[in-house]
C-alpha positions in Angstrom: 0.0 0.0 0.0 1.4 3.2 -1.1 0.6 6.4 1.8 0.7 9.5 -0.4 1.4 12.0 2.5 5.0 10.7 2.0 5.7 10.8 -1.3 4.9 14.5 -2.0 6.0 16.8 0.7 5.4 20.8 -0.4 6.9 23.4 1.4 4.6 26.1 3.7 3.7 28.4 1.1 5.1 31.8 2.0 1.4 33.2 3.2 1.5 30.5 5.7 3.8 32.6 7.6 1.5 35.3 7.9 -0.8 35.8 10.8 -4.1 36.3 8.8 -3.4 32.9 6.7 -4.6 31.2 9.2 -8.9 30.9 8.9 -10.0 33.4 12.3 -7.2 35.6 12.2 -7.8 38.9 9.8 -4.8 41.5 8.7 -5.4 44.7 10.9 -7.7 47.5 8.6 -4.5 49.7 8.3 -2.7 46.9 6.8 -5.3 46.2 4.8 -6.2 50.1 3.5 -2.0 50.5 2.9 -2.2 47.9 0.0 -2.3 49.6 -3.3 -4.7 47.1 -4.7 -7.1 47.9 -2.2 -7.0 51.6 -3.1 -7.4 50.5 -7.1 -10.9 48.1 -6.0 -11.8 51.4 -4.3 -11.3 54.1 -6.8 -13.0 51.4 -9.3 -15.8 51.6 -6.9 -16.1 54.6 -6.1 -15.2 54.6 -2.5 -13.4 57.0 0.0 -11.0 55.8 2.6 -13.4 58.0 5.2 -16.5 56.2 3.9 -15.1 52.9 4.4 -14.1 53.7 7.4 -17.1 55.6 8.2 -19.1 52.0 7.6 -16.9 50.1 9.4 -17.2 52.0 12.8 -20.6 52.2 13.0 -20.5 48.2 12.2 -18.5 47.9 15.3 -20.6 50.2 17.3 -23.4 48.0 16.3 -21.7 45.0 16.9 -20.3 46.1 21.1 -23.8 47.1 21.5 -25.0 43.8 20.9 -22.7 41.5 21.9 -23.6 39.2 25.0 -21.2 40.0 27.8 -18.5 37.2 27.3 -17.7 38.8 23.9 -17.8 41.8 25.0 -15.4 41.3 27.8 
């Protein structure tokens, strides 16, 4: 019988490496808004660093004021 986890081996790919490569971990929003495709996706759309900012505080607002008080905490 022939166990393919030891033929190939791969190396970690370099993202692997990276905090937010992991699934529950995200980049922090300045990383994020520093990446020059970001600001392309955003001009494409239409969008303004203060509006997208603007969103995402009052989705964080909206999300302390209804979180149960283990999350919260």
């Amino acid at each position: 019988m022939v166990h393919f986890r030891n033929i190939v081996t791969r190396p970690p790919c370099a993202a692997s490496r990276d905090p937010w490569a992991r699934a529950g971990i995200e980049p922090r929003l300045e990383d994020v808004l520093a990446d020059p495709l970001v600001h392309q996706i955003m001009r494409y759309d239409q969008v303004t660093e203060s509006a997208l900012r603007s969103v995402i505080g009052r989705a964080q607002a909206r999300l302390r004021s209804t979180a149960c008080c283990r999350c919260a905490a």
